[in-house]
C-alpha positions as CSV (number, residue, x, y, z in Angstrom):
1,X,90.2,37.8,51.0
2,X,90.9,41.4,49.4
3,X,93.8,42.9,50.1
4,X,95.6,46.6,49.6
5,X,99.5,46.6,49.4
6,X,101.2,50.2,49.8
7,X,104.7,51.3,48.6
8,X,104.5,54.7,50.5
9,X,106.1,57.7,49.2
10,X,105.6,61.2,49.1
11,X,106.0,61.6,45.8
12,X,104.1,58.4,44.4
13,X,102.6,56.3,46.2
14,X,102.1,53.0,44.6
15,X,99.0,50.8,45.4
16,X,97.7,47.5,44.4
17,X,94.6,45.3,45.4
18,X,94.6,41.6,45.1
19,X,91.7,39.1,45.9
20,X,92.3,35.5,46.3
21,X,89.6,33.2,45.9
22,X,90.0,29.3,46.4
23,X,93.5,29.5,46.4
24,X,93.6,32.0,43.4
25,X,94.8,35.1,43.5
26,X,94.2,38.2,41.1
27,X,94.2,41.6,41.1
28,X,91.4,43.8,41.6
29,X,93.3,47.2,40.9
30,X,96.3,49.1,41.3
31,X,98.1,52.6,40.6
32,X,100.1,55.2,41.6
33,X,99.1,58.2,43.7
34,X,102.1,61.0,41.9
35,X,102.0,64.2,43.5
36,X,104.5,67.6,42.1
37,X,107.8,67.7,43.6
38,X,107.0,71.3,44.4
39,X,104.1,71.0,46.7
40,X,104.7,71.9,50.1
41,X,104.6,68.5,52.4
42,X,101.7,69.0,54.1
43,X,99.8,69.7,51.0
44,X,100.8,66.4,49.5
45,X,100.4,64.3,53.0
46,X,97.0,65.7,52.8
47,X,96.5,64.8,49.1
48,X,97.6,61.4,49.3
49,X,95.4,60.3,52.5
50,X,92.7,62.1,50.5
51,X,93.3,59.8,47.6
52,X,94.5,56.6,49.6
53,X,91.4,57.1,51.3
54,X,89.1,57.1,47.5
55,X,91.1,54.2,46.5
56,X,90.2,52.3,49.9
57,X,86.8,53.5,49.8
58,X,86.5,52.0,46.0
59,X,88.0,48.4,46.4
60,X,86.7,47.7,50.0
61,X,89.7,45.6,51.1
62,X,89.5,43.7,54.1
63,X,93.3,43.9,55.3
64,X,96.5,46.7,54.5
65,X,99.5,45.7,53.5
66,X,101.8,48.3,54.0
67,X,106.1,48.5,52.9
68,X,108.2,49.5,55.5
69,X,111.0,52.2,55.0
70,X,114.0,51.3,53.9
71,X,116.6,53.0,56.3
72,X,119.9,53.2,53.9
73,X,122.0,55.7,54.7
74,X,119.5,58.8,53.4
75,X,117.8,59.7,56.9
76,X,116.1,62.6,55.0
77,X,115.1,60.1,52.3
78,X,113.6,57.6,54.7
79,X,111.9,60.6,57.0
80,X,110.0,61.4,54.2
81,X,109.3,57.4,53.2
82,X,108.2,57.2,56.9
83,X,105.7,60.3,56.9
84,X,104.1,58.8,53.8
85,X,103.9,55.3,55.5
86,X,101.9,56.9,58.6
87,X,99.2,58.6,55.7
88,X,98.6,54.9,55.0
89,X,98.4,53.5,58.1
90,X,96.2,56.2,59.2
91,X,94.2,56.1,55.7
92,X,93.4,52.2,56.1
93,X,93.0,52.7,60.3
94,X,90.3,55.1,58.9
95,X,88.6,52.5,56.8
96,X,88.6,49.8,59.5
97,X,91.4,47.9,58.1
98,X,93.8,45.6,60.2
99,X,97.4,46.7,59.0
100,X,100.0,44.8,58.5
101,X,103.8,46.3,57.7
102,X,107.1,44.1,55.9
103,X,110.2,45.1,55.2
104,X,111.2,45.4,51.5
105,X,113.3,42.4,52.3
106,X,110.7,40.1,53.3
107,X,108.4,41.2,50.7
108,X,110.7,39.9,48.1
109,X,111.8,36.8,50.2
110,X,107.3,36.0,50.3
111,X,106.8,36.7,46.4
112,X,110.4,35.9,44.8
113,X,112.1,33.2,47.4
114,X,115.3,35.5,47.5
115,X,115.2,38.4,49.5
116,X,117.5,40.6,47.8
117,X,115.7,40.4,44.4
118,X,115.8,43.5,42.1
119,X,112.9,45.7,41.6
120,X,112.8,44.1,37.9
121,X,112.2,40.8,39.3
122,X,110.1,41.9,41.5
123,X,108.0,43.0,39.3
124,X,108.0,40.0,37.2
125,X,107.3,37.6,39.3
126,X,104.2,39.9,40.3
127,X,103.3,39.2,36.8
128,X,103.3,35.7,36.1
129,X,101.4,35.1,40.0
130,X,98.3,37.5,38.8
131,X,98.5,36.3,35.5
132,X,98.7,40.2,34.1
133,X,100.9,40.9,31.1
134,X,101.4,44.3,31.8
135,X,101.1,46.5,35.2
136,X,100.1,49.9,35.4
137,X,102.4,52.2,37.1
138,X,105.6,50.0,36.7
139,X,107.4,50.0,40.1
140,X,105.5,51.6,42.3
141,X,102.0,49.6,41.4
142,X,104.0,46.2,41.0
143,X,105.8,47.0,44.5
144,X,102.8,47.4,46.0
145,X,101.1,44.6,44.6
146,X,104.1,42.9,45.9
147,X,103.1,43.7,49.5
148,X,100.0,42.8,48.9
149,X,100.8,39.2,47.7
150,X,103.2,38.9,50.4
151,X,100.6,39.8,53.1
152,X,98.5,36.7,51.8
153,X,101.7,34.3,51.5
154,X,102.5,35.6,55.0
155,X,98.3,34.7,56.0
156,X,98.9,30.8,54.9
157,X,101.9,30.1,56.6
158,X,100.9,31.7,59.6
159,X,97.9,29.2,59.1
160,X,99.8,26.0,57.9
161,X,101.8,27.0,61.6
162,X,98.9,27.3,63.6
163,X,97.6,23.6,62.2
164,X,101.1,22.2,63.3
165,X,101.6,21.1,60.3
């Protein structure tokens, strides 16, 4: 099973592909989409669907994982989080991908057992489950990565449930 994780944002987007083979998981790819502050918004929502869509078009993943906005106080913050999470929804809808979307909360609760874990641990705990030393794109690419892992986490207990076991 291949899977793409998103951390939208209009700014950077942060993407990460993982592929888990008998009951191994690894990572196929990831980066971060960065577009200038400066461009207008519908110059970058066009870029990074452009992009998103090269990126899916390259790894051939066979589910999205995509972040949810966090709503914290910042409406204008979270509008902007939101427009970027519809590029990717539509980007992998596109490329005939089931999507899937978690809050930031339970992606940390699926990869790091606490749910209120810091971007730093986050990230690595992203590291020691793929096995990487170093990820490119720091944040945004581990974030995503994150989803990505979490997606598959969130796959086998939805399996182990249906069993009854």
């Amino acid at each position: 099973m291949r899977v793409i994780g998103i951390d939208p944002g209009t700014l950077h987007m942060g993407y990460g592909v993982v592929e888990e083979q008998g009951g191994n998981i690894s990572m196929a790819g990831c980066g971060v989409i960065s577009l200038p502050p400066k461009m207008p918004m519908e110059d970058r929502l066009f870029a990074l669907h452009k992009e998103l869509s090269k990126v899916i078009a390259e790894f051939h993943p066979e589910e999205a994982a995509i972040e949810e906005p966090f709503m914290a106080g910042n409406a204008r913050s979270a509008l902007a989080i939101g427009r970027a999470q519809a590029v990717a929804i539509l980007a992998a809808a596109q490329g005939g991908l089931p999507v899937f979307r978690y809050m930031p909360t339970q992606v940390k609760q699926m990869v790091t057992s606490y749910g209120r874990s810091s971007k730093d641990q986050v990230q690595q705990v992203v590291k020691l489950q793929l096995g990487v030393g170093d990820i490119p794109g720091a944040n945004d690419a581990s974030d995503a990565l994150a989803v990505a892992i979490c997606h598959l986490n969130q796959r086998h207990l939805n399996e182990v449930l249906k069993r009854g076991y």
